[in-house]
Every structure is written in C-alpha cells, then in structure tokens.
C-alpha positions in Angstrom: -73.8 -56.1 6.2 -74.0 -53.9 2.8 -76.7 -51.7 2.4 -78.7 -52.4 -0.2 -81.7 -50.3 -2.2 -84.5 -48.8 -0.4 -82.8 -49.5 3.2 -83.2 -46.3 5.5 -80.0 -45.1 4.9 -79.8 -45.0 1.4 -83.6 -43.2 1.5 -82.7 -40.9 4.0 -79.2 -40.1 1.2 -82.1 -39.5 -1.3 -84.2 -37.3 0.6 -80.8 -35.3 1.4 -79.3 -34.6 -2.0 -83.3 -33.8 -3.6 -83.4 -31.1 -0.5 -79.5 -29.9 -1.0 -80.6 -29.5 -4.8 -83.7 -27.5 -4.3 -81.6 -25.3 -1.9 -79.0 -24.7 -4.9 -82.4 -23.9 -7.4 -84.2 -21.8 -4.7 -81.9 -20.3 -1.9 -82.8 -20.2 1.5 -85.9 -22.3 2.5 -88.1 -22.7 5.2 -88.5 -26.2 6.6 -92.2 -26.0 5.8 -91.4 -24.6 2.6 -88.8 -27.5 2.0 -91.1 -29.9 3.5 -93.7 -29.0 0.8 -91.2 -29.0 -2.2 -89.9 -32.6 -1.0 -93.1 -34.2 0.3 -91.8 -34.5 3.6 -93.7 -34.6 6.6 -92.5 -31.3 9.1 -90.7 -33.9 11.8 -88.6 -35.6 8.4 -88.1 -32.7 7.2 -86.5 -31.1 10.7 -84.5 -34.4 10.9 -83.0 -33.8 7.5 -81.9 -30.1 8.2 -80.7 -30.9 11.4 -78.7 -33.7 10.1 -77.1 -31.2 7.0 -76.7 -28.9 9.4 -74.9 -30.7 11.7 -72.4 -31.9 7.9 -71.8 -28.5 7.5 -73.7 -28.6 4.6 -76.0 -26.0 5.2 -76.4 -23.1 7.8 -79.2 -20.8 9.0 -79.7 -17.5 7.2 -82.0 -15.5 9.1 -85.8 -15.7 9.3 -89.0 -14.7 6.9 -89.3 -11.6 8.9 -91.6 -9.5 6.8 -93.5 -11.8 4.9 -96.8 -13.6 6.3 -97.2 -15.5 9.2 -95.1 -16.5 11.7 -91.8 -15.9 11.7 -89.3 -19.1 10.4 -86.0 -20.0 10.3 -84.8 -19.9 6.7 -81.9 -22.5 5.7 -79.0 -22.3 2.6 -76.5 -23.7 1.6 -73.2 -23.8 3.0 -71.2 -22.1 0.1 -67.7 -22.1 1.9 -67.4 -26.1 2.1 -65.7 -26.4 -0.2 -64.8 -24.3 -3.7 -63.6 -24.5 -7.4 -61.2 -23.2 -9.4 -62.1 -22.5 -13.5 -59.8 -20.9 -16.0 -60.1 -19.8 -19.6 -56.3 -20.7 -21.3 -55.5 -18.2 -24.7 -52.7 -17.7 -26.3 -52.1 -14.3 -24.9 -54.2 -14.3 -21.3 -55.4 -17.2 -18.8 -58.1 -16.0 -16.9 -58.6 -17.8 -13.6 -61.9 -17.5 -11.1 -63.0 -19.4 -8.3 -66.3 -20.3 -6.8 -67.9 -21.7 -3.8 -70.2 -24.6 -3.6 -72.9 -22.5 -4.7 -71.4 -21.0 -7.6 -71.0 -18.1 -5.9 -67.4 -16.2 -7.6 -65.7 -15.3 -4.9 -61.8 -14.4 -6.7 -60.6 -13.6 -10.2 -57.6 -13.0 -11.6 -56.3 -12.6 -15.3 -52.9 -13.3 -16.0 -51.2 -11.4 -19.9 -49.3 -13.9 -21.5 -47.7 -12.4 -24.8 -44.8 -13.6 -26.5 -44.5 -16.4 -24.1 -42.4 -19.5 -24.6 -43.2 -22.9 -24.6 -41.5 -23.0 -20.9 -43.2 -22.5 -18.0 -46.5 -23.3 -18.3 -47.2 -25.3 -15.4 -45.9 -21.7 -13.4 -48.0 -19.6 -15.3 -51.2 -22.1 -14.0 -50.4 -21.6 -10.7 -49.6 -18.3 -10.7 -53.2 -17.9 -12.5 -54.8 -20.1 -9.6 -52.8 -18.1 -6.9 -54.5 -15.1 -8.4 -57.7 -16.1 -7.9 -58.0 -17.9 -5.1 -55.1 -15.1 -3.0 -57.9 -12.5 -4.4 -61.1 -15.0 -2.4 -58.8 -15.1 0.4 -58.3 -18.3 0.7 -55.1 -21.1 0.1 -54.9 -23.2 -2.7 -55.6 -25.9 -0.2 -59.3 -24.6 0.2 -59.4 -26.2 -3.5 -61.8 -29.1 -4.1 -61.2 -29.3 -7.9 -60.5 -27.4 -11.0 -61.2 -27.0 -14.5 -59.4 -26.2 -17.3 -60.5 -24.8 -20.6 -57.6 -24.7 -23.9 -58.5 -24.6 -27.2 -58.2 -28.1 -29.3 -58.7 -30.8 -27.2 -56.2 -33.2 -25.7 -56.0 -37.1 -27.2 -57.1 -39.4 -24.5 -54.8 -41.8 -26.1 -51.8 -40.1 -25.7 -52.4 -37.3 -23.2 -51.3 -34.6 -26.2 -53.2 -31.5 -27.3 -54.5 -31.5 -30.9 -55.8 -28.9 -33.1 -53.9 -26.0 -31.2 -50.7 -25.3 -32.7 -51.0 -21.7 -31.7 -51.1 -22.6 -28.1 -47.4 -23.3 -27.4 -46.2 -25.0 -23.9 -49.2 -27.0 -24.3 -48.0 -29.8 -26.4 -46.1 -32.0 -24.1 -47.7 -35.9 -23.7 -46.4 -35.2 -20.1 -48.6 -31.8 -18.7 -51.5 -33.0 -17.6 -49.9 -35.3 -15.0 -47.2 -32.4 -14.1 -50.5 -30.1 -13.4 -52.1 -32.7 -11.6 -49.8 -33.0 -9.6 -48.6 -29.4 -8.9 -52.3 -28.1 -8.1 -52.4 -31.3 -6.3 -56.5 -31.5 -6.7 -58.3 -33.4 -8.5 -57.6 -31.5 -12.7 -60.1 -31.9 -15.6 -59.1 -30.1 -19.1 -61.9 -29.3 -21.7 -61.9 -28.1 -25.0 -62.9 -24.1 -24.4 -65.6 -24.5 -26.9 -67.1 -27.8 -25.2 -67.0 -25.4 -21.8 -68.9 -23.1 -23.0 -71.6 -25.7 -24.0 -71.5 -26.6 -20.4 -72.4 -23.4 -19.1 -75.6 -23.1 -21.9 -76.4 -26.7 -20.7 -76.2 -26.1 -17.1 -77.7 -22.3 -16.5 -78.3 -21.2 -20.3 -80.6 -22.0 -22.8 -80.1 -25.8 -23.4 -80.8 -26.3 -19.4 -84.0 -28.6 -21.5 -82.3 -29.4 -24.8 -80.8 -33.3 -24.7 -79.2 -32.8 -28.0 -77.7 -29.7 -29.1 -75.1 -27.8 -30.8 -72.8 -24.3 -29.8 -71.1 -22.5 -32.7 -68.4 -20.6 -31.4 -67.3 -17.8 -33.7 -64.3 -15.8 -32.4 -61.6 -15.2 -34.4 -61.4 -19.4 -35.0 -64.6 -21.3 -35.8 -65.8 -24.1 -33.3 -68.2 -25.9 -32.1 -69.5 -28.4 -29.2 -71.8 -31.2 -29.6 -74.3 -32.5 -26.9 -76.1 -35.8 -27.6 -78.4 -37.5 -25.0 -77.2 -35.0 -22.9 -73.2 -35.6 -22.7 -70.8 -34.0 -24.7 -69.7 -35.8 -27.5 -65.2 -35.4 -27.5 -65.0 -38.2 -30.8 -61.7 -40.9 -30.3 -59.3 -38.0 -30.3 -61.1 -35.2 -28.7 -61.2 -33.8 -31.9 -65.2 -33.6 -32.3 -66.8 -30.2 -33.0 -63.2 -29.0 -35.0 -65.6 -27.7 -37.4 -63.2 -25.0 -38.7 -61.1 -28.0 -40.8 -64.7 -28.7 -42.7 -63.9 -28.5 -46.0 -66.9 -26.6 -47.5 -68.5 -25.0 -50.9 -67.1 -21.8 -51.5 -63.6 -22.2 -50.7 -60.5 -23.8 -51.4 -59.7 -27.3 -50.3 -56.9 -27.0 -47.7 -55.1 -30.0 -47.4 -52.4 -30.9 -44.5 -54.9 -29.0 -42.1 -53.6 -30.1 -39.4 -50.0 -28.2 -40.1 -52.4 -24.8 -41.5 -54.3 -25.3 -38.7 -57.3 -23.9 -41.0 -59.6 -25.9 -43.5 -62.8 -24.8 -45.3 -65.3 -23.5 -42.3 -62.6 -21.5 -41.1 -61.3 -20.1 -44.3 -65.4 -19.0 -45.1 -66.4 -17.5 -41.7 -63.4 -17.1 -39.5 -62.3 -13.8 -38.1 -60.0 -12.8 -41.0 -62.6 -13.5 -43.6 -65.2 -11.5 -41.6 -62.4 -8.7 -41.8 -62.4 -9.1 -45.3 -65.8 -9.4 -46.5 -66.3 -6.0 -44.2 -63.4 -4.5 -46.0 -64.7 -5.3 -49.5 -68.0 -3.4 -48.7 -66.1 -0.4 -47.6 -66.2 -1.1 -43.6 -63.3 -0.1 -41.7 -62.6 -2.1 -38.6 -59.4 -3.2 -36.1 -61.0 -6.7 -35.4 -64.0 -8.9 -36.8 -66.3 -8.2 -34.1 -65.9 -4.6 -34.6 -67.0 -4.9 -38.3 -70.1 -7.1 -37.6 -70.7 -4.2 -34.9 -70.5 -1.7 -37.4 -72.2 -3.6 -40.1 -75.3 -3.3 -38.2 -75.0 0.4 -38.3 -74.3 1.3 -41.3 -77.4 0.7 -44.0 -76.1 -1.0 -47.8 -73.1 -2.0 -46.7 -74.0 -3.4 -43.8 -77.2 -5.5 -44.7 -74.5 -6.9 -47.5 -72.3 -8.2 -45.4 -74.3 -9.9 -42.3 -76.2 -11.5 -44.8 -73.3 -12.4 -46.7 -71.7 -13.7 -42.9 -75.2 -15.2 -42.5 -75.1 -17.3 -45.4 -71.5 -18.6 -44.7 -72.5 -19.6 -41.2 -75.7 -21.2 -42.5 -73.4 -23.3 -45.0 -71.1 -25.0 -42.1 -74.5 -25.0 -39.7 -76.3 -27.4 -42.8 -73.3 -30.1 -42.6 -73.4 -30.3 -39.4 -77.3 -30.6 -38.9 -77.6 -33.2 -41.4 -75.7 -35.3 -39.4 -76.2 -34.7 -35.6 -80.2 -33.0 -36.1 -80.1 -31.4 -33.3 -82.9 -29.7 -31.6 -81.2 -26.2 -30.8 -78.1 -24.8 -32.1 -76.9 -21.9 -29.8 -74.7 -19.3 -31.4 -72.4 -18.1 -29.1 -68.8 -16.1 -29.3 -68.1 -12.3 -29.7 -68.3 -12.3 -33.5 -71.1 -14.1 -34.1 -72.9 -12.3 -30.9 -71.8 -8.9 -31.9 -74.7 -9.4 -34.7 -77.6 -9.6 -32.2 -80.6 -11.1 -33.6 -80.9 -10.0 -36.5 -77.6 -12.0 -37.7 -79.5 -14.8 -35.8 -82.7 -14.2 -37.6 -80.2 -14.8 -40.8 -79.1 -17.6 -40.2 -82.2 -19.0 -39.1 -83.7 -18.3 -42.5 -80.9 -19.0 -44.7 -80.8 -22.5 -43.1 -83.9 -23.5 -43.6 -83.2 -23.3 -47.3 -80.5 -25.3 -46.9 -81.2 -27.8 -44.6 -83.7 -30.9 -43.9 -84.0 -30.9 -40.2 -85.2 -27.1 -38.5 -83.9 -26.7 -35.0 -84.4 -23.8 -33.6 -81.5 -21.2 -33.2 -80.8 -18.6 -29.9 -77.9 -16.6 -29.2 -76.0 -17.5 -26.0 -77.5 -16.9 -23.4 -73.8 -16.8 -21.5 -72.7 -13.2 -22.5 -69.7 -12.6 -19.7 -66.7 -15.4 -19.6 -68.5 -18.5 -21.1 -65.5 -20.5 -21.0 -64.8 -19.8 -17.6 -68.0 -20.7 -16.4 -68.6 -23.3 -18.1 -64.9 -24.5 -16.2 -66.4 -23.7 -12.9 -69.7 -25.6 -13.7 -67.8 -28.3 -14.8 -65.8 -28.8 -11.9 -69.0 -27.9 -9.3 -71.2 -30.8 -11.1 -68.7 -33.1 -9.9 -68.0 -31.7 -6.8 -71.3 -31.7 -5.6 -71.4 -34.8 -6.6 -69.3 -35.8 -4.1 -70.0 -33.4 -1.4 -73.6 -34.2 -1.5 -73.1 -37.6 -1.4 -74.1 -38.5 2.3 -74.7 -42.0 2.2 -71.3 -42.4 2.8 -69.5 -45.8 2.0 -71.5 -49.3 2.2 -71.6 -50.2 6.0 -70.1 -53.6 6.5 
C-alpha cells in the first residue's frame, strides 16, 4: 500500500530533514536543544537522533562540558557522507575544490591553462577534479556530484556554449555528455556569473531577497537574475548577457555575437576602466588596479569612480526597469575594488535615473564566488537527496 500524506512515515521524514537542517544552520545540538528548536517532545526527539544516527547521517561530537547544567551529548552532522566537487572554468586557470556534506572544503586545487587548445578539455577537468579531491584524500568515487561554472551559458536546445568565444574546447554540442560520463557523477554546468548569484542567495546577502540582481564586473560585464527565487537562464541560457546591451554613450556594435562585446561592455568593461583611468593620468597593469588607485589618489581619482559610477548606473537603469528588483548586489574584483564609496555612487547616480530604488550591497562573497556558488549548487541538491529518508513509497 502507498504511503500517502500525513502517514507516520512521511511525518517522521519531516521531522528528520527540519532537524538535519537546523543541524547544518546551528552545528552540534543537544537533544534538548533540538527538541526545543523542533517542538519535539525529549523521547521523539531521542528516536529521531537515534534513527539519523544509526543512517550515518549524523554522529556524536562530544558533550556541553563547560557550560550549565548537566553534562549532554551534543550531535552534528555527518560531513563525510558524502561530498561535492565545484570548479571555477577561465580561459587561463580552472580552479577545482571539494566539500563535504556540510560545506566544509576539505581539497583544492588550481590547474594554469595558457595557450591551451581546443583539445583536451575533458583531461584538463579531471585532472582539475583529481587535484582536489587527491588533495581531501579521498577517490573520485567518494563524489556525490559536481558543479561546473564557464562563462556564457550553454543552449539547452542544443547542448552548445554561447556567448564565450574566448573559452575554446568548450564549444562542442557533444561535452557535456563526454564529462558526464568521464566523472561518472551526476554533472550540472552554470553560467559563472549565475554561480555566483547562488552563493549571495544561499550564505550572502540575498539569503531574504526573492528577486534580485548580481552585476559582475571583471574584466567582462555580467550579470544573474533571480526572480521568485530561481535563477532566470532565458530560452538559450543567454539571460543576464548584459555586456551585448547596447547603451547611450557608445557605439552600436552589431554582429555581437562574432565581437563578443556590445554597448554595456564597451562603457564599463575592463578595458574601458583602463582607459577612463589612463585619461585622468592613472597608471595601472589591470582595471582593478586603477579603481584601487583611484580611491587613493584625490582629483583624479573622485573623476574617474564617479565617471565608472555613472556607466554602471546607466546598464543598472535598463535592467531595473524591467526586472525591479529588490537588491542588486555588486560583486566581481573591479567593481569591488571600489568599496563603498563606488557603491554609494552608484546608488545615487541611479536613483536619478531610475523609477524603481532597490537597494544596492557589495558582495558579500569576497574569496572564490564562482566556486562556491558551484559547491552550493551541487550541495542543495545533494542534500536533497541525502536527506531524503522517507525512502521510496512502500508498496
């Protein structure tokens, strides 16, 4: 007979995952401490760690020796059922990581790739997963999942990657299934961008937000959209391309596809930001180094992150007066490197310009947001399945 709603089973599955998450927000417990943050009575609540424990899912971790009262047994998650692998795909590096069921990062590993061909890639994965997970010490067998994070974003219609011609190897309709199959785990690939609006959704700043946007400003412009909570890809896994937004203040580019640039890119990318430095008489090796040393230097620098302000506020408008968001986060190095007083900027300059005010916070995801927003990724689902004690309907 199938189980149906509200049967023990399934109750006692409810009470389970609501104690396994509370575990995950709050590390070890008590059971009376549990008991309390579930509503369980003390004997349900024994029940339920004695049956996780007994899953593997979680494990004793010493006592409340020290604090007051009695002694208790405190209780955690098991992080070594099962783990994750994330990496962060560029043109010249992958960087690879892996986690534990907690999110714990237990390997890393960062693989140079300059000058490469368009051969090979499937080797240079591996040999970025080997990295991380030889580094853990563990097999690649030990892998529950992984996550992938490339710029562009590949075309669920025909399995291709779009809007990264400067990401060679990556092209062919027939990778993802040759990946699949030679990490032979369950493979999800993400746009980098959207990844990183994983992480701020997940343990950033938009953990509240249900609809929001992340402007990515590197040395490409990008962003992710989140609305009702999901990511929003578009039919081609093209949405958030914002860098082919053709915009006041520059020329039109046409055949942007084959530039691989348009207007948004062309006002606030990294060589413009090189530019507009250079202009005011600041000397700098990359864009994040000028806005670095724009916020040093006094004239010259207040002209040009306001100038950088305004070009950011001009793409931001666009795309607020058609998603409204309630929080844009600004995240990647060159738009970071400008602190809060670029922030403070842009905040103002858009207000002039736009209907709708959201409010605006820099990342909150400062080391490898790509990368965990890949290991994120894949943990959401993995604990989706880990958790998942009820098991298959009993016939």
């Amino acid at each position: 007979m199938a189980t149906t709603p509200g049967t023990p089973r399934l109750l006692r599955a409810m009470n389970d995952r609501a104690a396994l998450e509370l575990l995950l927000t709050h590390g070890p417990l008590s059971r009376t401490t549990l008991g309390s943050l579930t509503g369980l009575s003390k004997p349900t609540a024994s029940q339920l760690l004695s049956r996780l424990e007994s899953a593997g899912l979680v494990r004793a971790s010493g006592t409340t020796a020290g604090r007051p009262g009695p002694n208790a047994q405190l209780y955690e998650i098991n992080g070594g059922i099962a783990y994750v692998a994330g990496l962060d795909v560029m043109p010249t590096r992958i960087r690879s990581a892996v986690a534990d069921l907690t999110g714990k990062v237990v390997g890393s590993y960062e693989l140079p790739t300059p000058g490469r061909t368009a051969k090979g890639t499937v080797e240079r994965v591996l040999k970025a997963i080997d990295g991380a997970v030889g580094e853990a010490g563990l097999t690649r067998d030990r892998l529950h999942r992984a996550s992938i994070g490339t710029p562009g974003g590949f075309d669920p219609t025909t399995g291709r990657l779009r809007y990264a011609m400067h990401l060679p190897g990556w092209h062919s309709p027939h990778l993802l299934d040759e990946l699949a199959a030679a990490i032979a785990v369950p493979l999800e690939v993400e746009n980098d961008v959207n990844l990183a609006a994983i992480a701020e959704q997940r343990i950033g700043h938009a953990k509240n937000a249900e609809n929001f946007v992340l402007l990515w400003g590197e040395d490409g412009i990008g962003a992710a959209v989140v609305i009702n909570g999901r990511l929003h890809r578009g039919a081609t896994g093209g949405a958030g391309e914002v860098g082919f937004l053709p915009l006041p203040g520059t020329p039109l580019v046409r055949n942007v596809g084959r530039n691989n640039a348009g207007g948004f890119q062309e006002l606030a990318g990294g060589e413009s930001v090189l530019n507009l430095a250079r202009s005011h008489g600041l000397r700098a090796r990359t864009a994040k180094a000028a806005i670095t040393a724009a916020l040093s230097a006094e004239q010259a620098g207040d002209a040009v992150l306001t100038e950088f302000a305004n070009r950011l506020a001009v793409g931001l408008a666009a795309i607020v007066s058609i998603v409204d968001p309630e929080l844009i986060v600004l995240a990647g190095g060159v738009i970071t490197a400008g602190g809060e007083r670029l922030r403070e900027l842009v905040q103002e300059e858009l207000a002039d310009l736009a209907v709708p005010r959201p409010r605006l916070l820099l990342t909150a995801i400062n080391e490898d947001p790509v990368l965990t927003g890949a290991l994120q990724s894949a943990l959401t689902t993995t604990r989706d399945e880990v958790f998942d004690t009820a098991g298959p309907p009993v016939h």
